[in-house]
C-alpha positions in Angstrom: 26.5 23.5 -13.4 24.6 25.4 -15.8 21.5 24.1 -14.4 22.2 25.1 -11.4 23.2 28.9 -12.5 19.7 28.8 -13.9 17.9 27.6 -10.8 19.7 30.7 -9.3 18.8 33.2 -11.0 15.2 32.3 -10.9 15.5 31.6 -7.3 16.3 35.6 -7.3 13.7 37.1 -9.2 10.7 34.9 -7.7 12.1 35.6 -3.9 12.9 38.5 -1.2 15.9 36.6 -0.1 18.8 39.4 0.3 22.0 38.1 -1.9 23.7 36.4 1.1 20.2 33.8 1.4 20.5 33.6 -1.9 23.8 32.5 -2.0 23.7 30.2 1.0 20.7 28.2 -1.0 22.1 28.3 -4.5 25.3 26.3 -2.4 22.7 23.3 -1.5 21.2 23.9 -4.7 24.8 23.2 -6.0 25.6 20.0 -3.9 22.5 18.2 -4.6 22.7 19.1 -8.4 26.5 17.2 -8.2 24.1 14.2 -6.5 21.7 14.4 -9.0 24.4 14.5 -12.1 26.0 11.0 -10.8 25.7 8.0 -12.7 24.2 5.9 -10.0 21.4 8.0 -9.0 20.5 9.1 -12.8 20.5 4.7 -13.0 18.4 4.6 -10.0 15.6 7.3 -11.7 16.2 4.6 -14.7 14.5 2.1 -13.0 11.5 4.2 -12.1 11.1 5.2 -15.3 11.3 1.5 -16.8 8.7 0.5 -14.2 5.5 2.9 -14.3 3.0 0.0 -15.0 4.3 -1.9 -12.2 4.7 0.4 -9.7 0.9 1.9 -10.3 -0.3 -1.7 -10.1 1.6 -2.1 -6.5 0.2 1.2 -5.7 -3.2 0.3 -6.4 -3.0 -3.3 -4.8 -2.2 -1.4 -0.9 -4.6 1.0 -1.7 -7.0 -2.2 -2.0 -6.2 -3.4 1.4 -8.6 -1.3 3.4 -6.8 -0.1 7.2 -9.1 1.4 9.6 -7.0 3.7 12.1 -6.1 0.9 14.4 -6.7 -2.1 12.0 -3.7 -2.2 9.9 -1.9 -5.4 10.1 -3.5 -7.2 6.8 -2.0 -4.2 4.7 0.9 -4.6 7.1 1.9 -8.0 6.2 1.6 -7.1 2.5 4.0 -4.3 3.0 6.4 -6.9 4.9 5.8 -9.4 2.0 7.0 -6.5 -0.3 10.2 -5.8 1.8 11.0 -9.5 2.7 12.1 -9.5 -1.1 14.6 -6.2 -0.8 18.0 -5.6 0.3 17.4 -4.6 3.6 19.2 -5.4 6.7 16.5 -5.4 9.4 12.7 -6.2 9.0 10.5 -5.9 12.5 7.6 -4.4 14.5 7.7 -2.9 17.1 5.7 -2.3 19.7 2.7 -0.1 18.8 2.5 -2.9 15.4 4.8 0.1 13.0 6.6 -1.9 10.5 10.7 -0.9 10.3 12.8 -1.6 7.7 16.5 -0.9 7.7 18.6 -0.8 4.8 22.1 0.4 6.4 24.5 2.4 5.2 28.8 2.7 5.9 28.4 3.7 9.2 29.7 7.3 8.0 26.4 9.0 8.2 23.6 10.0 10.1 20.1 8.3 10.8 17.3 9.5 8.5 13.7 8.4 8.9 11.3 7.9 6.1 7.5 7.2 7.5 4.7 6.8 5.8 1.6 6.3 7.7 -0.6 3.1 6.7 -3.9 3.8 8.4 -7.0 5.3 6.4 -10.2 6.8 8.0 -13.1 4.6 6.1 -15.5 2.1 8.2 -14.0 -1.5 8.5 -15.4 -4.0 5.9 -15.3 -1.3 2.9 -14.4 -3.0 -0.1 -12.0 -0.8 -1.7 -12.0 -1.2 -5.9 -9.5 1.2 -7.2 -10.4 2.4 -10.8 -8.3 4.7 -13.6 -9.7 7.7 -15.7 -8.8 10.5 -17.5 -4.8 10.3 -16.1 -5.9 10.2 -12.7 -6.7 6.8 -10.0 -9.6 7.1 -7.9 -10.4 4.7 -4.5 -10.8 6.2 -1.0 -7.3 6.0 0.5 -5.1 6.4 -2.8 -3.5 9.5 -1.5 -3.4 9.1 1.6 -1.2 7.8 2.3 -0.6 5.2 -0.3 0.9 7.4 -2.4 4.3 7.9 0.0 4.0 4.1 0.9 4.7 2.9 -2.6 6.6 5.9 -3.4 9.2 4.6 -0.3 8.9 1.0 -1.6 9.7 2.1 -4.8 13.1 3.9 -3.9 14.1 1.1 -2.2 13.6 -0.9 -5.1 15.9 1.7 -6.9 18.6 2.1 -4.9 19.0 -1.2 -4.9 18.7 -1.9 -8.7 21.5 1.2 -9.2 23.5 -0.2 -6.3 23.7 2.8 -4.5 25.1 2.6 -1.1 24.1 5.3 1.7 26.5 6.4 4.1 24.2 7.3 6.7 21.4 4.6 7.6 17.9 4.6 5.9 15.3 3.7 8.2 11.4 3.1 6.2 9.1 3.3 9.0 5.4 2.1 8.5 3.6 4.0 11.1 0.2 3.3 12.4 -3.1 5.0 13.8 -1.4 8.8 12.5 -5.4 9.3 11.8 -6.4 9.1 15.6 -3.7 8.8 17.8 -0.8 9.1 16.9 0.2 6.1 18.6 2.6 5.0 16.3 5.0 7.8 15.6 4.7 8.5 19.2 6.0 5.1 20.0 8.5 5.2 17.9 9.9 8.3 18.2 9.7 7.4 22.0 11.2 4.2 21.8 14.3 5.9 19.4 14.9 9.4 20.3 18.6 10.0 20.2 19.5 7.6 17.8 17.6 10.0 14.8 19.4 12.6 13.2 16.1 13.8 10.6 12.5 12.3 10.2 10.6 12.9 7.2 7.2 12.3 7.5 5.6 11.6 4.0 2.6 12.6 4.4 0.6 14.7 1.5 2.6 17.6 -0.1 3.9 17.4 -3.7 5.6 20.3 -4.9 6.5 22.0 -1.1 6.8 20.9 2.6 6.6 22.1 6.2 9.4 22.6 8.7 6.8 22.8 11.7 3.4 21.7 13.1 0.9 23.2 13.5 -0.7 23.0 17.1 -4.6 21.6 17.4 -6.7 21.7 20.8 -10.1 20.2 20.2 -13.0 20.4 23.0 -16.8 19.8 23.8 -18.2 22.3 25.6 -21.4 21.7 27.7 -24.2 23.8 29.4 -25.5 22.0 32.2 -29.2 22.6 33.2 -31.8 21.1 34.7 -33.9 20.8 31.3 -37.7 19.6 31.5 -40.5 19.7 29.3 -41.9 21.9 26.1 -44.6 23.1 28.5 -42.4 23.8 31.4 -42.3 27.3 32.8 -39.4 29.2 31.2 -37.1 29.4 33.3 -35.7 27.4 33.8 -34.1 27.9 29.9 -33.2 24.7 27.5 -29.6 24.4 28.0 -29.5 25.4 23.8 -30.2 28.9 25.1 -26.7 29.8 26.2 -25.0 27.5 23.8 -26.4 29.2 20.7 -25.4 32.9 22.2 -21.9 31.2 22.9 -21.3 30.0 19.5 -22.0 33.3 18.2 -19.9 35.6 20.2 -17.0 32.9 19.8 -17.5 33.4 15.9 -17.1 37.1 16.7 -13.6 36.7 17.9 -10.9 38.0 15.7 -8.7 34.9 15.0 -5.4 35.9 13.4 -4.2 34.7 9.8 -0.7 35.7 10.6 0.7 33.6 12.4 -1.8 31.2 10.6 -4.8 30.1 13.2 -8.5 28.3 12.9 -11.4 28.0 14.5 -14.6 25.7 14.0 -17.5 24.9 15.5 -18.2 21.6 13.7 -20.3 19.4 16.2 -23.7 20.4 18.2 -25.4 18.0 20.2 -28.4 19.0 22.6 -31.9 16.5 23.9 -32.9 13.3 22.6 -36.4 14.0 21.8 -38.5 17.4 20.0 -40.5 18.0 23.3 -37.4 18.6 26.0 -35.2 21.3 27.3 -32.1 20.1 27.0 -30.2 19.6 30.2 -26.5 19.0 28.4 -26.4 20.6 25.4 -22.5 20.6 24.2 -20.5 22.0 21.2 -16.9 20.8 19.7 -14.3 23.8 19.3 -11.5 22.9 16.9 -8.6 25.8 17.4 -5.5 25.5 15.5 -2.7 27.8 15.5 1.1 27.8 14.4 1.9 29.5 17.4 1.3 28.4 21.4 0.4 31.8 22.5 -2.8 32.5 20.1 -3.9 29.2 21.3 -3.4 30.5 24.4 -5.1 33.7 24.0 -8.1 32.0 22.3 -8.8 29.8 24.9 -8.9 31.9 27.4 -11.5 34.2 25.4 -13.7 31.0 24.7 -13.6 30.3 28.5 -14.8 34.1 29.4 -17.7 33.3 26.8 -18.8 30.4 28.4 -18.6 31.2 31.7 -20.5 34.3 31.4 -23.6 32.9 29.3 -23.4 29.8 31.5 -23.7 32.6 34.6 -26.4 34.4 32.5 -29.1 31.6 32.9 -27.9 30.1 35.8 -26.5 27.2 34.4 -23.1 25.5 34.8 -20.5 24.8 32.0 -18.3 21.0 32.0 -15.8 21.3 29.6 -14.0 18.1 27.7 -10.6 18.2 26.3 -11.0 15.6 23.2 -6.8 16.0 22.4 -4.4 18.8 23.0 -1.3 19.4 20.6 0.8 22.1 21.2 2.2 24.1 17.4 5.7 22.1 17.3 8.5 24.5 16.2 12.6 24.2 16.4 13.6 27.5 17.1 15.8 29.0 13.8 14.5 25.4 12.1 14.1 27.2 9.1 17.3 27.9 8.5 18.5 24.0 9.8 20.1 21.6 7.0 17.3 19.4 6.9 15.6 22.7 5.6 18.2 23.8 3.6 18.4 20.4 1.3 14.4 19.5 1.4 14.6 23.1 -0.7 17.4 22.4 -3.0 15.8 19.1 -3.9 12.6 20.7 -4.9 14.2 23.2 -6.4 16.9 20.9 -8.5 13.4 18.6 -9.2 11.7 21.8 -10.7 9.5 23.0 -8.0 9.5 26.6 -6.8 8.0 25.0 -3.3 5.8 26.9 -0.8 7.9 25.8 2.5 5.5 26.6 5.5 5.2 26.2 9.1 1.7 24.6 9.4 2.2 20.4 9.5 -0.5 18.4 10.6 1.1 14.5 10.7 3.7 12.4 12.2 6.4 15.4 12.0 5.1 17.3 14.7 6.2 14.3 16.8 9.6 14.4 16.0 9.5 17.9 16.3 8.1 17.6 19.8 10.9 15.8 20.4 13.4 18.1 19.5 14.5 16.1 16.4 14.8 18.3 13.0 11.8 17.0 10.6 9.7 17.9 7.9 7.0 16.2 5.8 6.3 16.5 1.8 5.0 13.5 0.1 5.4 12.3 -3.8 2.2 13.2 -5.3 -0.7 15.6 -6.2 -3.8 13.9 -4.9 -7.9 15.7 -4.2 -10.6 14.3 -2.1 -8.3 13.5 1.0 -10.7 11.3 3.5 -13.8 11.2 1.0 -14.6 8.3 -1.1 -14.1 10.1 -4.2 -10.5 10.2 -3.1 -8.3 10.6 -6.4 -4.5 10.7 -7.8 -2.9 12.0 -10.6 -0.5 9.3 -12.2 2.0 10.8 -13.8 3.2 12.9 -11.2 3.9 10.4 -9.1 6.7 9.1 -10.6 8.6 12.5 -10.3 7.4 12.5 -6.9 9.3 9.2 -6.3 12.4 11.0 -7.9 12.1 13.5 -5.6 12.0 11.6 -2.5 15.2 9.6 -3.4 16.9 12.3 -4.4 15.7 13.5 -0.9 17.0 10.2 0.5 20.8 10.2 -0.8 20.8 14.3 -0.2 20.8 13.7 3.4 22.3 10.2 3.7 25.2 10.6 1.3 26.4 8.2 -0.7 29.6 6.3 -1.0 
């Protein structure tokens, strides 16, 4: 209890919450701290702490098993080797190739997701050599998202060494292609929607989470002309004419930071050889935005830019739509009791967590679909999609902490 008091009152000075906020989160704070004060559960961070060296050498032996977006069934039947030997109830794949494991509880709680995604971005055939320095583990791919896999392989592990049983139902999902597609989660959530009562994407994140996504349109934009060569009379114009004064008047545009938007030009592309006009010369636009209606508004001001250079030189414009995903908010979802708990267990693990509305993994599917979600993950990690990817160690065992704290918060347990 006293711990709790003490969360409190620094939950007061470091906040604007008016006293009622205050005392609506100190009462989660208050409920997980009883969880966290239980035998079983203080058994169950036990065997964490008893089993560092082994879990860092599981860790490292996924992160080995390289899984281009798409290509993921050889660290996939590792993982299912892993879970063959737990108590779980269900083992399977579905569909899109996810890997679900069940481990059910009473029947006297709700459904709560755990996914982890097991795709990486690196070339197929990359040999993968994970090596340890200075407290931290480098190897591309050691964050993410290995880090949450072993971190949910781990808690299972734990609950079942403390024999802690759930009331709800914990359901470990797998996922795959969350780096291109998304084909995974979608499928999933497609295939369950209804029977989930909270989805936790694990997913990067350490000391904080997000309660929404954050919406992402990309696009190549074209000029269309009829190009020719060096010597040609001018004009007709290289299609790079209007592309260039395009760029720059869309880097003119006052995107807003509140609510938090982006926009980048990251990808040119114009002839094939030094002595033509081009006659398709194209640009990617990358526009992010936590809210629909600056996506909106931003598109619509690109689209006046384009159309009136294109118009300028006589040209035409084509424009491809790459992926659309619209921001993926739960109206009042901040206030939900997914929301609510996530905080008290980073604040009862020590964390004063940034809690934000800007997602960019499986969550926003969930959220799509109308079911309450956030994502967080179990470890402090730099170099995300580089090959000088890197982990701190230590942290991560906390980080496992935290997520089975997270796990019996919202379960409950018998």
């Amino acid at each position: 209890m006293r711990k709790s008091i003490f969360i409190l009152v620094l939950l007061a000075v470091a906040t604007n919450l008016a006293p009622a906020q205050v005392k609506t989160v100190a009462r989660y704070i208050e409920q997980v701290q009883a969880l966290a004060n239980r035998l079983d559960v203080k058994a169950a961070n036990d065997y964490i702490d008893r089993n560092h060296q082994s879990i860092l050498r599981e860790w490292i032996a996924i992160t080995e098993i390289n899984a281009p977006s798409g290509q993921e069934q050889q660290r996939a039947k590792y993982i299912e080797s892993l879970l063959r030997k737990y108590h779980l109830d269900d083992i399977h794949y579905d569909s899109a190739g996810n890997l679900i494991a069940v481990r059910k509880g009473t029947g006297a709680g709700p459904v709560i997701v755990f996914d982890a995604h097991m795709d990486t971005v690196f070339q197929p055939g990359l040999q993968i050599k994970a090596t340890i320095r200075d407290g931290r583990v480098y190897a591309p791919g050691i964050g993410d998202d290995t880090r949450n896999i072993e971190a949910l392989l781990a808690t299972i592990r734990a609950l079942d060494d403390a024999k802690i049983k759930t009331k709800g139902d914990l359901v470990f999902v797998f996922t795959v292609e969350e780096e291109t597609t998304f084909k995974g989660v979608n499928t999933f959530v497609g295939e369950n929607k209804g029977k989930i009562d909270q989805y936790i994407a694990l997913d990067g994140g350490y000391e904080g989470f997000t309660y929404a996504g954050i919406g992402i349109n990309w696009y190549r934009h074209h000029f269309i002309g009829p190009g020719g060569h060096t010597r040609s009379r001018t004009p007709p114009y290289s299609a790079t004419l209007p592309l260039s004064r395009a760029i720059a008047r869309i880097y003119e545009l006052k995107v807003p930071t509140s609510p938090s938007s982006n926009l980048n030009i990251g990808m040119l592309g114009g002839s094939e050889v030094v002595n033509a006009k081009a006659s398709d010369a194209w640009f990617s636009v990358d526009l992010r935005s936590t809210s629909n209606e600056v996506i909106a508004d931003l598109d619509k001001q690109i689209k006046t830019i384009l159309d009136e250079e294109a118009a300028r030189v006589g040209m035409k414009v084509k424009t491809d739509v790459i992926s659309k995903s619209p921001a993926a908010t739960i109206p009042g979802h901040r206030e939900s009791y997914l929301v609510r708990i996530a905080e008290a267990v980073h604040r009862v693990m020590g964390f004063n967590p940034p809690i934000t509305n800007a997602g960019s993994n499986n969550s926003s599917a969930a959220l799509l679909a109308g079911i309450s979600s956030i994502s967080t993950g179990a470890g402090p990690c730099d170099g995300s999609h580089s090959l000088a990817e890197n982990c701190e160690i230590e942290p991560l065992y906390k980080g496992i902490k935290k997520i089975l704290l997270l796990e019996v918060a919202l379960a409950g347990v018998e």
